[in-house]
C-alpha positions, 0 to 999 in steps of 0.5 A, a space after each residue: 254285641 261285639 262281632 267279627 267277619 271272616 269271609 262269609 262267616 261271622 262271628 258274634 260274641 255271647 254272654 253264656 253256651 246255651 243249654 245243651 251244649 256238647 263239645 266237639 270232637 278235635 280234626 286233628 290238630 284244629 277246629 274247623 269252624 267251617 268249610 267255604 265254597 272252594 274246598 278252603 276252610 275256617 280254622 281255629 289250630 290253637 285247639 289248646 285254648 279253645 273248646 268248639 260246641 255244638 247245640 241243635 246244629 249250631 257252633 259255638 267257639 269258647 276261646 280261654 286265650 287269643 287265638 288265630 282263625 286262618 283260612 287260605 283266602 283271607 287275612 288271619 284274625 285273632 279272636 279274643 277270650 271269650 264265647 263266639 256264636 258261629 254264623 253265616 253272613 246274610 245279604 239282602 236284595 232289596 229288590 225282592 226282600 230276600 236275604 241269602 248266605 253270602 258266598 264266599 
C-alpha cells in the first residue's frame, strides 16, 4: 500500500471510498486535511481536482490530478490521482507498549 507522511498526518492510498461516504464542505478556496499542534494547517488549495469525505469521522481525500498539500512548517508535497485515506502518525514506546499520535 503506497502512503506519504506530512508531518504528524499520513496518508495511505486505498483502493475504493467506503460506503457511506459524504463529501465535505469547501473552507474556502481549500480543503483542510487537518489542523497541527501550532494553529498550522494541512491543506489541499486545488479543491478543483480534489473532492474530501468523510464516513464515521474519518476523511478521506479523492484527488482526479496532482495536486499540492502545503502547511507553513513543512515541505510541500504532491500527492497523486487517487483515494487517500487520512491518518494520524503513531509512535510507540517500547518501553510501556504504548502507542500515541505523533505531535507534530
Amino acid at each position: 500500500m503506497k502512503q506519504q507522511q506530512q508531518g504528524d498526518v499520513l496518508l495511505q492510498y486505498v483502493k475504493t471510498l467506503p460506503s457511506g461516504a459524504k463529501a465535505m464542505t469547501k473552507n474556502g478556496s481549500q480543503w483542510i486535511i487537518m489542523h497541527g499542534e501550532g494553529g498550522h494547517i494541512h491543506a489541499v488549495r486545488d479543491i478543483e481536482h480534489s473532492t474530501l469525505y468523510e464516513v464515521d469521522g474519518q476523511k478521506y481525500l479523492q484527488i482526479h490530478e496532482p495536486v499540492e498539500l502545503s502547511h507553513e512548517t513543512h515541505r510541500m508535497q504532491v500527492l497523486e490521482p487517487g483515494i487517500i485515506e487520512i491518518g494520524v502518525v503513531q509512535e510507540f514506546d517500547y518501553l510501556t507498549g504504548m502507542s500515541a499520535p505523533v505531535v507534530d
